[in-house]
N, C-alpha and C positions, 0 to 999 in steps of 0.2 A: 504494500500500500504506500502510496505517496505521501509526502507529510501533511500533516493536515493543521491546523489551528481552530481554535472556538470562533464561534459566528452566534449571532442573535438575530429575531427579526426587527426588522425598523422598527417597528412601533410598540415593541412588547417591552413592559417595565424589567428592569431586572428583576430576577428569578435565580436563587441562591442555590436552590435544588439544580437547576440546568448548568449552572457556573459549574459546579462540582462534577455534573456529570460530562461538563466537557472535557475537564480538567484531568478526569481519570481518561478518557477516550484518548487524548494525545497523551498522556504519559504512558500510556498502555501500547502503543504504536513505537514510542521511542524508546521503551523499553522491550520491546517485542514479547509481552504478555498479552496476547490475544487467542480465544478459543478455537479449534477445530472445531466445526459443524456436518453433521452430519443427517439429513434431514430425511423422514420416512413418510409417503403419501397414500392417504386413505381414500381412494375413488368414490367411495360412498357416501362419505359426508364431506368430501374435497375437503379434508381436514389435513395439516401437514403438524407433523411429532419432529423435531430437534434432539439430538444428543448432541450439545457441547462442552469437548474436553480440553482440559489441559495439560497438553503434547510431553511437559516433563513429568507433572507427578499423578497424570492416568487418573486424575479423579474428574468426573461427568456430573452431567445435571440432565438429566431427563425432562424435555418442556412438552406439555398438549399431550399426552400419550390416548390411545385411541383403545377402547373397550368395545368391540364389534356388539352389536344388537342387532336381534330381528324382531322385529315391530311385529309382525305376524303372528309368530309362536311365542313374543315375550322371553326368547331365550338367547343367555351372553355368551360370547367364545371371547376367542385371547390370540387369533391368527396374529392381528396386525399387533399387539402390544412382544406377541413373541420372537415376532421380529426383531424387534427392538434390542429385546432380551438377548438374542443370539449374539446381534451381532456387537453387544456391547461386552459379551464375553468371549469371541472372537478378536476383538482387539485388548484385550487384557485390561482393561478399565472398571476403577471401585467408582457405584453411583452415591455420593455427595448429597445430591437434590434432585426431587421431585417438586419440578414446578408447576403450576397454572396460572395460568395469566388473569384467568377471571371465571364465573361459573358458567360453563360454554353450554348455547341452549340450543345445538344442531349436534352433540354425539357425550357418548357416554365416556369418562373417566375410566382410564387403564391403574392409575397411580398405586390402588392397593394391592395391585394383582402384581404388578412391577417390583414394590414394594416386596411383599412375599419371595420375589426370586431374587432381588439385588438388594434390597436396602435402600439407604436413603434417607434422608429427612423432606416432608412435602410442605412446597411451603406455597402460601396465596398472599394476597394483601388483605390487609387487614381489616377495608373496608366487606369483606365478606359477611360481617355482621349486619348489616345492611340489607346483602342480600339474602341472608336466611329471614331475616323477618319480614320482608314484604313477602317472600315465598312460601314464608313457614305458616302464613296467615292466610294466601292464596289456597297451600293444600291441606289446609286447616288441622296442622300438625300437632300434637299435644306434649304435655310436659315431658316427654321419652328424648322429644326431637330440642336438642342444643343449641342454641342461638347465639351461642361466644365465640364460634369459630376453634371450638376445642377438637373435631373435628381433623384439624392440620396440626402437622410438626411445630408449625412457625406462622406466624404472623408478621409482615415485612409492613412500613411505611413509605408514604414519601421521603424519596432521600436517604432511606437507611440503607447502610451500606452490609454486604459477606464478600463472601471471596469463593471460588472455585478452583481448588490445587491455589497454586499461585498467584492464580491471575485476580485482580482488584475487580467488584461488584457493588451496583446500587441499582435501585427503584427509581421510577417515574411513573407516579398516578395519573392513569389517561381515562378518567371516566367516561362516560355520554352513551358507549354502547350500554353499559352497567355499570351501575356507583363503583365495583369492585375491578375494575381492567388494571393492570400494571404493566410498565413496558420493564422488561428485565436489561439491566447494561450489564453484560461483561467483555471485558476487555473494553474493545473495538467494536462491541457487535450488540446490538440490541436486538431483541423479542418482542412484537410489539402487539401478539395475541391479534384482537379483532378491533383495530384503530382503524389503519390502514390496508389496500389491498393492492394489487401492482395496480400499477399510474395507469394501465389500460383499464382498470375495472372501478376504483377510485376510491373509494370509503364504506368502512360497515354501517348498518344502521342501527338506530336507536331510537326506538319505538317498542322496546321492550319494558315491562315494569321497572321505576327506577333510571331506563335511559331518557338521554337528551341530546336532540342534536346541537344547542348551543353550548353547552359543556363537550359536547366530544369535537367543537371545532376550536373548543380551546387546547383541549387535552392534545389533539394534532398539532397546532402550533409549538407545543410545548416540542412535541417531538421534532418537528423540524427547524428547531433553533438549536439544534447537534450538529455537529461540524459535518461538514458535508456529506465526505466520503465513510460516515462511517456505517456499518452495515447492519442491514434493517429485514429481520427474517419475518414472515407473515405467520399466522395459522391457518388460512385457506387461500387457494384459489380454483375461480373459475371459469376461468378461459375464454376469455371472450371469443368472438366468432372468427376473428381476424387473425387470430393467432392460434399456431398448430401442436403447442405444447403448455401443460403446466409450468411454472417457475413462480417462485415463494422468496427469493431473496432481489433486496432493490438497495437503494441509499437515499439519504433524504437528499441530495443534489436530484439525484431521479426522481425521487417526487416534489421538488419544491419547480422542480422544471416540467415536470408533465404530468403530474396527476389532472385526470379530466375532472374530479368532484374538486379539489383544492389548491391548486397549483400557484403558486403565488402569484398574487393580484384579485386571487378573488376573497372578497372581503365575509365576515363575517354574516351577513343580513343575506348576501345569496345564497352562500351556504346553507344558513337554516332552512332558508324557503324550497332551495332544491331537494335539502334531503329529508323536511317534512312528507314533499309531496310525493317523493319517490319510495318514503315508507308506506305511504296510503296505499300503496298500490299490491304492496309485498304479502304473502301467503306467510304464516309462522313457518319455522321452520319443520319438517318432519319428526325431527324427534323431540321436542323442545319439555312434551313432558316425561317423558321418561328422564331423560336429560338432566333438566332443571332438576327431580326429587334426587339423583343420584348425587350431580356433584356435588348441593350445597351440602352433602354428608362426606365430603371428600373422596368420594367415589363409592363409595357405600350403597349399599340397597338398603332400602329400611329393615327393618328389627320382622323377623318370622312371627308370625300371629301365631294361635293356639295348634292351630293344625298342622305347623311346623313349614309354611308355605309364605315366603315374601311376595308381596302386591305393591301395584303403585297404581295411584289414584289418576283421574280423569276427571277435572273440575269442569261440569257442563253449563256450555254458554256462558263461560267466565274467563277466555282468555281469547 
């Protein structure tokens, strides 16, 4: 990578969180502590799972990992998380972290399943309490179901910083899709969950309980006042028509020069108004309830009722 330096947007106040995490992104460059990535794609929820490691002391973070579900029979396998599994003990790598970026409402949570063969600590941000109570109330969950986020290894903030093997790590709160989104920094290389999507496809939306699309065109800017070149891995894409291949990694140079939903110069007010309208239009996702009851339990299914048989709920005419 070429050298890079901190950039801001014109008009955005300073931002002590971004300062810092510019500040590791060029140190992390000139000090050549940046992760290897290694990225695994789910055709069926166009979900994309990341393993990146750190190349001296082999410790990994597992990010999105994918929990196959069939919506038909209600029954989970472990193809695409075993994937993962293989081949992160095919390269001789201890996992570190189980991360999520946010409680993703189009495929089910691998983490515990991962968890059981590698290890790990799983960590979300923290606003996740958030999201279990607007959810926990939606699938009218009782005293059994935890609303503290106890759930996860870890709770991470804005700005709080770990580490992966060697390489220097922090957070960036990107809300709007959900209170709960975090973009992950390590090294050089940010995680940015469902912010952004390549520049041909533009921005997730937020039209979900709890989203907003004027928060999530702040939470973007946040993201793209990070130095240029540094690298920006998605959790889906979709391919648009013109183009003949998936790809999940971009940089905010590439998106601050051709994202179609935000590209610099488009201001806040047409943002909101394009991605209001272009939510009205949108179908929930396919799996959003299964989905939603599993992760906010960190990938959990709920608790076996009497007959020793787990269910999950179908809240009718209410989402």
């Amino acid at each position: 990578m070429t050298e890079i330096s901190c950039s801001s947007m014109p008009t955005a106040p300073p931002d002590p969180v971004i300062g810092a995490a510019c500040r590791q992104i060029v140190q992390s460059v000139q000090d050549g502590l940046c992760p290897v990535v290694q990225s695994f794609f789910d055709r069926q929820t166009h979900t994309v799972s990341h393993v990146a490691f750190d190349p001296d002391s082999k410790q990994a973070a597992v990010i999105d990992c994918v929990l196959d579900y069939d919506a038909a029979s209600g029954r989970t396998s472990t193809g695409n998380a075993a994937m993962i599994v293989e081949w992160v003990r095919q390269n001789g790598l201890s996992v570190q972290w189980l991360i999520e970026t946010h409680v993703h409402a189009d495929h089910l949570s691998a983490a515990p399943w991962v968890h059981g063969q590698l290890g790990g600590t799983l960590m979300i941000g923290e606003h996740i309490r958030t999201v279990q109570n607007t959810f926990g109330d939606i699938f009218n969950e009782g005293d059994s179901f935890a609303r503290d986020g106890s759930q996860f290894g870890r709770l991470i903030g804005d700005g709080e910083g770990f580490a992966l093997g060697r390489i220097p790590a922090m957070t960036l709160h990107v809300p709007g899709h959900t209170p709960a989104d975090m973009a992950f920094i390590i090294g050089n290389t940010v995680f940015i969950g469902d912010t952004l999507f390549m520049p041909d496809y533009g921005t997730a939306r937020a039209d979900f309980p709890g989203g907003d699309a004027r928060t999530l065109y702040r939470s973007i800017r946040r993201l793209l006042s990070l130095p240029a070149e540094s690298r920006l891995f998605l959790c889906h894409d979709y391919k648009p028509p013109h183009r003949d291949h998936f790809a999940w990694e971009t940089t905010v140079a590439a998106q601050r020069a051709h994202n179609i939903h935000v590209h610099d110069g488009v201001d806040e007010e047409s943002f909101v108004a394009m991605r209001e309208a272009r939510d009205a239009t949108l179908d929930l996702p396919d799996l959003i309830i299964p989905s939603v009851q599993v992760n906010m339990r960190g990938g959990r299914l709920p608790e076996p009722e009497k007959n020793g048989v787990r269910y999950l709920k179908v809240p009718v005419n209410l989402l």
